[in-house]
C-alpha positions as CSV (number, residue, x, y, z in Angstrom):
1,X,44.5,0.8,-10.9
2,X,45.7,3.7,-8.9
3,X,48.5,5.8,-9.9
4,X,51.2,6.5,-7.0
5,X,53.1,9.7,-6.2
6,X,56.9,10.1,-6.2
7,X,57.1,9.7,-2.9
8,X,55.1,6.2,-2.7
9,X,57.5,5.4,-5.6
10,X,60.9,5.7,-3.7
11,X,59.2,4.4,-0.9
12,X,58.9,1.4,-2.6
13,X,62.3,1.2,-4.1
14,X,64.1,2.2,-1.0
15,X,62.2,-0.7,0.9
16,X,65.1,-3.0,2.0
17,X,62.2,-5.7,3.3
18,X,61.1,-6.3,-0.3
19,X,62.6,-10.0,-1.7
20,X,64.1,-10.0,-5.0
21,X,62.6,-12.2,-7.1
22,X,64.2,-12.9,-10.6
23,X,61.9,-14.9,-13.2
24,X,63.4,-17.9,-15.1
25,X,64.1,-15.5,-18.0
26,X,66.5,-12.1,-18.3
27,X,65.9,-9.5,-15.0
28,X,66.5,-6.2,-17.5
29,X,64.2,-7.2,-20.2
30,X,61.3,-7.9,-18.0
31,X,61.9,-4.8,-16.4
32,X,62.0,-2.6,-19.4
33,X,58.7,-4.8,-20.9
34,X,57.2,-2.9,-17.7
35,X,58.4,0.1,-18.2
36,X,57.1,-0.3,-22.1
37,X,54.0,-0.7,-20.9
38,X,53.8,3.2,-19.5
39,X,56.4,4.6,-21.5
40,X,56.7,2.8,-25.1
41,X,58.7,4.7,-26.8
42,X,61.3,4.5,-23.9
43,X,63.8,1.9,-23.4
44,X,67.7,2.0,-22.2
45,X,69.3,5.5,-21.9
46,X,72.3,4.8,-21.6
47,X,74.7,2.0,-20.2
48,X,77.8,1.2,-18.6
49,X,80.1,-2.0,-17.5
50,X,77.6,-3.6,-15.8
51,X,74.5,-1.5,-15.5
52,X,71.9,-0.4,-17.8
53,X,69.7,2.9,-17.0
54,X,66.5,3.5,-17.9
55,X,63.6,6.3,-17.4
56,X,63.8,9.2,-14.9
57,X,61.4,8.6,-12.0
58,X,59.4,12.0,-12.8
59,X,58.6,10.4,-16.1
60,X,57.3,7.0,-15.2
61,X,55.2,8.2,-12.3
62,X,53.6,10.4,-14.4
63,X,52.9,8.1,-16.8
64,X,51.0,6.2,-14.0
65,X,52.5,3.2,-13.3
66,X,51.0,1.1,-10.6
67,X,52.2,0.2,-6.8
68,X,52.4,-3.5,-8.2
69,X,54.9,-2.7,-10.8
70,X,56.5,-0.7,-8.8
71,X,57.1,-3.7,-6.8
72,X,57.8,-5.9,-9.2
73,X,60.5,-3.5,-10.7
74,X,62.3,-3.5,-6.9
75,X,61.9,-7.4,-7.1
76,X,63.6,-7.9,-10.3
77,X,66.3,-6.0,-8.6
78,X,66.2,-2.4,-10.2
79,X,66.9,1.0,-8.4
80,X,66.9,4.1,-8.3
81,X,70.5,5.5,-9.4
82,X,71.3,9.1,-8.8
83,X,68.1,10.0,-7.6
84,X,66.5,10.4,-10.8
85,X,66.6,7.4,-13.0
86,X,66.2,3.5,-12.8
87,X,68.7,1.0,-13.5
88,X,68.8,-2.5,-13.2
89,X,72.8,-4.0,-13.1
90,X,73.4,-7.0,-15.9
């Protein structure tokens, strides 16, 4: 598969046309099951009320995650929070 830049990345999460799509189980953990499979050793940095943030952007790109799961991340409905991390709301 080919890796993506930065830019294609927030492309991707920025695009308002793509459909969230939430599978019958939990939105987060299937997100973080993808981010596991570039970044094992990472998980949830930190956490608030209702929102759960995960690995910078920098990190995961470098770590070569694909277009698809970059789609698949924006269809389980996370984002990119403060212009360096993803987060997914719970």
């Amino acid at each position: 598969m080919k890796k993506i830049t930065i830019e294609q990345f927030e492309t991707i999460m920025n695009d308002e046309s793509v459909e969230s799509k939430f599978p019958e189980g939990d939105n987060a953990l299937v997100g973080l099951n993808i981010i596991a499979k570039y970044l094992p050793r990472k998980g949830i940095e930190g956490a608030e009320h209702d929102i759960i943030y995960s690995v910078d952007v920098e990190e995961i790109v470098e770590a070569g995650i694909t277009e698809e799961d970059t789609r698949r991340l924006k269809e389980l409905n996370w984002m990119i929070e403060e212009e360096t991390c993803l987060a997914c709301f719970v």
